[in-house]
N, C-alpha and C positions, 0 to 999 in steps of 0.2 A: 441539899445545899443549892444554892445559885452558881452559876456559870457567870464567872467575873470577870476583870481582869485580860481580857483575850488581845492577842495582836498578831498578826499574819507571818506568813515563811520569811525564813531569813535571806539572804542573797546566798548563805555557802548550806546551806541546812535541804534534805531530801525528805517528803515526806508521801511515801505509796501510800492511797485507799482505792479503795473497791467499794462503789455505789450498789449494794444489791436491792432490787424492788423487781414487783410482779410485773408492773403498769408503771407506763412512763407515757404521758401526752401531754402536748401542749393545747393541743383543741379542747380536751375531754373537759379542761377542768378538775377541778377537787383534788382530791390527794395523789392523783396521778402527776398531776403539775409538779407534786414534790422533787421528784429524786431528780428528773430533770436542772430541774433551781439549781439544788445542791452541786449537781455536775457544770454547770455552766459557772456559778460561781468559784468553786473549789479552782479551778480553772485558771479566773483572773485574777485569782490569791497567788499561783505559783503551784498547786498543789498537783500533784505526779495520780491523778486519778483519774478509775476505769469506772465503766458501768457495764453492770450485767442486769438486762431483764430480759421479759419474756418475747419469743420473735413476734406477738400478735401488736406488738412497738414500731417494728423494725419498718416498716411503706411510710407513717410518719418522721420516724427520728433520721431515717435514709437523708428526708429534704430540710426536716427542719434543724439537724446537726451533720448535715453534710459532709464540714469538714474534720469533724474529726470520729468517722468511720470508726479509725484503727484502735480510737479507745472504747467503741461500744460494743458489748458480749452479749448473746442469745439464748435461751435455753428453747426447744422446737418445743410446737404445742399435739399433745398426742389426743387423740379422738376421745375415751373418757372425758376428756376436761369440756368441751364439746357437750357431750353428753350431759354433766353437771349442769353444765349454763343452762342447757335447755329447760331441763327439771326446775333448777332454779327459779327462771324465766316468770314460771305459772304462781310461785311462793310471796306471801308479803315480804319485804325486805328484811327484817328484822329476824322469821325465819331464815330466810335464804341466806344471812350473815353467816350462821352459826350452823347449817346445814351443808346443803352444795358449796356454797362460797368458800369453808373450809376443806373440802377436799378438792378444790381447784387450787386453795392454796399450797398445798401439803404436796400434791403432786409435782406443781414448778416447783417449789423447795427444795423437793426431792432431786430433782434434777440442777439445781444451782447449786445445792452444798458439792455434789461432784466439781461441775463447774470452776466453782471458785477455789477449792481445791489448787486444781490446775494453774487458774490466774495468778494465784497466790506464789507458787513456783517458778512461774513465769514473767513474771512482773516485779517483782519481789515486794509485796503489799505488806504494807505496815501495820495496815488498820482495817477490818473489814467492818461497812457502815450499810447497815439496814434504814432507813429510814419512813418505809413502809413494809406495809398498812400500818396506818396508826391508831387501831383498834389495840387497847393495851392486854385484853385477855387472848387473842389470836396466838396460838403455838407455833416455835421459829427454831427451824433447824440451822440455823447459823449458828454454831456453838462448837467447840474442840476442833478451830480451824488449825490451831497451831500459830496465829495472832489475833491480838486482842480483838473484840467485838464491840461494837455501839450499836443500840436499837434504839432510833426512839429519833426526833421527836412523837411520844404518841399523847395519844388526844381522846379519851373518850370518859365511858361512864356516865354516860348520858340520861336522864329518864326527864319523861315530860312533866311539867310543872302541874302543881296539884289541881289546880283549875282547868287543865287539859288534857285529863287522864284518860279521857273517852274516846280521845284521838287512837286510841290503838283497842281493837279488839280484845276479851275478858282471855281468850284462849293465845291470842298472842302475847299477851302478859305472860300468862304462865308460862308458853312455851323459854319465852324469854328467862324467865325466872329462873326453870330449872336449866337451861344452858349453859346461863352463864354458873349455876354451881357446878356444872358438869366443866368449867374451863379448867378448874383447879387440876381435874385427872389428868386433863388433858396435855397441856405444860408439864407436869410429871413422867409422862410418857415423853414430850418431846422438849426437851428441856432448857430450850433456848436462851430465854428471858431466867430463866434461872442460874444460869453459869453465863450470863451477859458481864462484862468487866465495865459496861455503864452501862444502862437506863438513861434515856431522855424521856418528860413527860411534859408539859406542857402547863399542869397546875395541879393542885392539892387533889383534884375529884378523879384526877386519871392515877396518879400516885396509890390512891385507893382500891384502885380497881385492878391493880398487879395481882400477878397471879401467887398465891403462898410460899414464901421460902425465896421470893428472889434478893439477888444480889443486893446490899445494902448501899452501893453505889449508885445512888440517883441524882440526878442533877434535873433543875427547872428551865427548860429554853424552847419556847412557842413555838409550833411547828410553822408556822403561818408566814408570810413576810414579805415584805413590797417592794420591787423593785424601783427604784430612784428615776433611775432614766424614762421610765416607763408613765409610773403615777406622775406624771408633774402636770399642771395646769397649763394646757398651750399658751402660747403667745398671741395666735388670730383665734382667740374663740369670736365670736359675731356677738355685734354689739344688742343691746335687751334694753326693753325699757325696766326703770328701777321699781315700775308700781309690779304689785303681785308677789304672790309665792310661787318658785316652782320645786319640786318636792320628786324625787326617787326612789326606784327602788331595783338594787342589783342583784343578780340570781337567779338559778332554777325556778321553774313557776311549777310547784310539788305543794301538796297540802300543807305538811308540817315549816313552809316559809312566808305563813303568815299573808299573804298577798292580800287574801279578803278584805284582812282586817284592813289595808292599806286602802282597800277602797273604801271603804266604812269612813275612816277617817276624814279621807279628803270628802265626799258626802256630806258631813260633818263642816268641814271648814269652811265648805264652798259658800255656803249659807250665811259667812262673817266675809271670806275674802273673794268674790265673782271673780276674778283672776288666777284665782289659782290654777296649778298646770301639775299635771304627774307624767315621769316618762319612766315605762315597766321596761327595765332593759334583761332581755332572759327570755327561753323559751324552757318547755315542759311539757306532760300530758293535763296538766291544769289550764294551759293559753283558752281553749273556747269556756269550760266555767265560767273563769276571770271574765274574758270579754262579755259574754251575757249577763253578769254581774255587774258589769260596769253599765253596761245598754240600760238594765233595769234599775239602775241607782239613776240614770239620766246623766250619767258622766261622758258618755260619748265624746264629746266637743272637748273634753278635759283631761283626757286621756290618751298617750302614745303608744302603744304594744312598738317593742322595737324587735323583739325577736332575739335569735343569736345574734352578738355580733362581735366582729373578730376584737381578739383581746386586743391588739392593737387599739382600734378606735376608740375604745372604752373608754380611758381617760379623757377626750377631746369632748363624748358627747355625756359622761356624767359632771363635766365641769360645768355646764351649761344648767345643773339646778341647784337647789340653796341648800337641801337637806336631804339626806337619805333617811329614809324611813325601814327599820330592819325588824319586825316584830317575830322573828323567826322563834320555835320552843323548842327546836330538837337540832342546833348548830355548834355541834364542839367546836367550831373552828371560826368560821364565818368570815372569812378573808375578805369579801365584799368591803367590810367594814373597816377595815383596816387601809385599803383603797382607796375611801372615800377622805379616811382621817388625815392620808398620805396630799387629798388632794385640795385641804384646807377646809373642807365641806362640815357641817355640823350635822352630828348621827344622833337620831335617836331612836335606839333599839329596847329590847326588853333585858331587863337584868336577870340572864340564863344565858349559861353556856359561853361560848368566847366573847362574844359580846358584852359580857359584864366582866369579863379577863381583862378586854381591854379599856373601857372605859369606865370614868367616874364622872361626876360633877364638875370637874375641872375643864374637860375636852369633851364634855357631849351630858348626853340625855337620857338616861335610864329608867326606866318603866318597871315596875313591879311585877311580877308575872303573875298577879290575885286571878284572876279571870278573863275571859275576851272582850267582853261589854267595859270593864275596867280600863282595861288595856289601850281601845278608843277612847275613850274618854281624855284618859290621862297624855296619851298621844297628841287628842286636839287642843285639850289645856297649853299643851306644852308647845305646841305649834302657833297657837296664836303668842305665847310671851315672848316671842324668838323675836326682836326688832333682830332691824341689819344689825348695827353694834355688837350685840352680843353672841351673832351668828359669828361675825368679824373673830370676836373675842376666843369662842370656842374652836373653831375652826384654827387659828394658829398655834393656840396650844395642842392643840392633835397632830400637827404636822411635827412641833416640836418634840412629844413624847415617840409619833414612828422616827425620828431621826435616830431617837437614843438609843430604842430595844427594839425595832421591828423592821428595820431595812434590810437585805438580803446578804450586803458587806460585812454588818455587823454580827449578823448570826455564824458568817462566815469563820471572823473571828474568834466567836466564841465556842463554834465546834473544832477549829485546830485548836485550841487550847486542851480539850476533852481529848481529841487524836495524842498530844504530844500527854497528855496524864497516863493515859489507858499503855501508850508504850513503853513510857519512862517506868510503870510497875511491871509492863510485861518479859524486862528485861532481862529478869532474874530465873525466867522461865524456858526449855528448851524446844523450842518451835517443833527439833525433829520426835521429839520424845510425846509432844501431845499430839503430833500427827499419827505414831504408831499407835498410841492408846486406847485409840475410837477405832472398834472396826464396822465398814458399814453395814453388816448385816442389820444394826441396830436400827438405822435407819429406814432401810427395805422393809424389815416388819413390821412397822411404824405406818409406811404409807400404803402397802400392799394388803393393812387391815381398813385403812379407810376408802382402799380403793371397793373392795369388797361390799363398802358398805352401802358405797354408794349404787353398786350393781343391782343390790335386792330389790 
C-alpha cells in the first residue's frame, strides 16, 4: 500500500518516538544523514521524540544538535566492534556488508534493544522507529518492545546492470550470492523485520528483497528527501554569459558513480559545444584516477574538482550549472538527484536504481543501462537536444514533483500518519505483558554467537 493521506500533530494530541539508528552524521553523508532528518524534522511537526545511537555520533551531534542534548541517547562502543571495522577495513564492500558490518551491527543492537527498553519507560514512547540501515535483508533486534515498531524507509536489492557485471569480481558474486540466501536464517534467528507492526520500503525491488515470512504490513515512502530551506536557488548567484553548457556532477568519486563516463561525455560534447564547463563537486579514493583522466582526455581547462564541500554551500555552487549528469549503476537511493530536481536543474541519469524512482520523461532524462559505450552516447545525444527552453521546461516540473512527494515536511507527514496507524492497532495490546514475554537471554545468544564469530 501507499502512505497517503498524511497530516501533522494536533494542538491537544501527544505523540512519543524513539529515533533508533547505528550512525547519525551530518558531514558523512548517506544514510547516516537519515535518522538525523527524521529527528530534526519530527521536531518541527510537534512530535515528543528521542534519538538513540551509537556514542561514535556523539563529538558531532554534541555541536551540530546542541540544543537539544536531553533528547539524544548513546549506547558506548566496545573494543570487538573496533576490531570488526579493522577486519572489515581490508574486505571489498560488499563482503564487508554481510560480514564485519553485521556483527558491528548486531553488537550496538544488542546494546540499544536494552537501551530503549529503558527510554521506552522513561519517556513513555509510543512508537519505536528504526530508520536505519536501509539494507532490507540486515537482521534487527527491535522487536517485542512492548510498543509498536517501524523499520524502514529501507532501500536496496541492488545488482549491477547487465552490461556492467564485471564491475564486481566472479568470487564476490558468489560470495554475495550465498549471503544473501544465508539472510533468510538470519532474520529467523533475530526476528525483527518479522514481527515489525510496519515495514517502510522505498520501491517494488526493496519490497522483494524482505526477508521470508515478514509482516504483511508494508507501506511505500522513499527514504530519501530534500530539505526546502536548504535546496533553494540563491538569489546572488553571479551573473554567466548565456553561450555554453555547464554540466555537473554530485557525489562520492567511487568507481560504481560513474564519473568516467562523465568525462567521456563532455569529451564528446566539447567537440559540438567549445564552451562547455563541468564542475565534479565530491571527493573519494577515485579524485587522482578521475583527474588524470580528465589531463588525458585534454579536458583540463574544462573541468573543476571541487572536492568536499560543506553541505551548506552545495546548493549555491550546483545552481551555477544547467545539468547534472548522474550515470551512477549501483545507487538505491541517489539523493544528489533529487537535490538537483529540488533545484530546477535538468538530470540526466541512467534508468537504475533511485534514479529511475524518481524520474521519468516528464522532469528529466533517463538513459538505458545497455552498456557504457551506450550510455555516452545516448548521454551526448541527449545533451545536445537540451535547448534552454526545454531545460526551463524539465527543470520546473522536477521542482514541482519534489514539492509533492519528496520534501522532508511531507514525509514527515506521512510517517505520523504510519506512527498514529501502528498505535491505533497497538492499542488492544498489553505493553506490560509483551515486555515480560521476551526474556533476554534470547538475545545474548543471538549476539555472543556472532561475537564468536567474528573472533575466529
Amino acid at each position: 500500500m501507499n502512505v497517503q493521506g498524511a497530516s501533522t500533530i494536533g494542538p491537544h494530541e501527544r505523540l512519543g518516538i524513539i529515533i533508533v539508528a547505528e550512525n547519525a552524521s551530518l558531514s558523512n553523508g548517506g544514510e547516516s544523514y537519515l535518522p538525523i532528518q527524521w529527528f530534526r524534522e519530527l521536531l518541527k511537526q510537534g512530535v515528543d521524540v528521542h534519538l538513540l545511537v551509537h556514542a561514535r555520533s556523539k563529538a558531532e551531534l554534541d555541536q551540530s544538535l546542541s540544543g537539544y542534548s536531553s533528547r539524544i541517547h548513546y549506547v558506548p562502543e566496545v573494543p570487538l566492534q573496533k576490531v570488526c571495522w579493522q577486519i572489515g577495513a581490508a574486505l571489498p564492500p560488499h563482503i564487508r556488508e554481510f560480514t564485519s558490518g553485521w556483527v558491528v551491527h548486531l553488537i550496538t543492537q544488542r546494546m540499544q534493544r536494552r537501551a530503549v527498553r529503558r527510554l521506552i519507560e522513561q519517556y513513555e514512547i509510543d512508537v519505536v522507529h528504526e530508520p536505519t540501515p536501509v539494507a532490507p535483508r540486515l537482521p534487527s533486534l527491535m522487536y517485542d518492545l512492548g510498543v509498536p515498531v517501524v523499520i524502514g524507509p529501507m532501500n536496496g536489492n541492488m545488482a549491477y546492470p547487465p552490461g556492467y557485471r564485471r564491475s564486481r569480481s566472479y568470487a564476490e558474486r558468489a560470495f554475495v550470492k550465498v549471503a544473501q540466501g544465508f539472510s533468510d536464517l538470519a532474520n529467523y534467528l533475530v526476528p525483527g523485520k518479522r514481527r515489525a507492526d510496519m515495514l517502510l520500503v522505498a520501491n517494488e525491488r526493496t519490497r522483494l528483497a524482505l526477508p521470508t515470512g515478514c509482516t504483511p504490513k508494508v507501506a511505500i515512502l522513499c527514504e530519501n528527501g530534500v530539505d526546502p530551506n536548504v535546496w533553494r536557488r540563491p538569489d546572488d548567484l553571479p551573473t554567466r554569459a548565456n553561450d555554453g553548457l555547464r554540466l555537473a556532477f554530485l557525489g562520492r568519486l567511487v568507481d560504481w558513480k560513474g564519473v568516467d563516463l562523465v568525462l567521456e561525455v563532455l569529451a564528446e560534447v566539447k567537440a559540438w559545444m567549445p564552451a562547455v564547463e563541468l564542475a565534479i563537486i565530491g571527493d573519494g579514493p577515485d579524485r587522482g584516477r578521475l583527474q588524470s583522466q580528465a589531463e588525458a582526455l585534454g579536458l583540463s581547462g574544462a573541468v573543476t574538482f571541487h572536492g568536499w564541500v560543506p553541505p551548506e554551500q552545495c546548493p549555491g555552487l550546483l545552481s551555477q550549472s544547467d545539468v547534472l549528469l548522474f550515470p551512477s549503476v549501483f545507487d538505491c537511493g541517489g539523493a544528489a538527484v533529487l537535490e538537483a530536481m529540488a533545484l530546477g536543474m535538468t538530470v540526466v541519469a541512467l534508468n537504475w536504481g533511485g534514479p529511475g524512482d524518481y524520474l521519468d520523461g516528464t522532469c528529466g532524462v533517463l538513459i538505458e543501462p545497455i552498456s557504457r559505450r551506450h550510455a555516452v552516447a545516448e548521454m551526448v545525444k541527449a545533451l545536445l537536444r537540451l535547448t534552454p527552453d526545454r531545460r526551463r521546461e524539465l527543470g520546473e516540473a522536477a521542482q514541482r514533483r519534489i514539492a509533492e512527494d519528496y520534501t522532508w515536511p511531507a514525509k514527515v507527514r506521512h510517517i505520523v500518519e504510519v506512527y498514529r496507524s501502528v498505535r491505533t492497532t497497538d492499542d488492544a495490546v498489553s505493553s506490560t505483558e509483551r515486555l515480560d514475554s521476551v526474556p533476554l537471554a534470547e538475545e545474548s545468544e543471538i549476539v555472543s554467537s556472532a561475537e564468536a564469530l567474528c573472533q575466529q
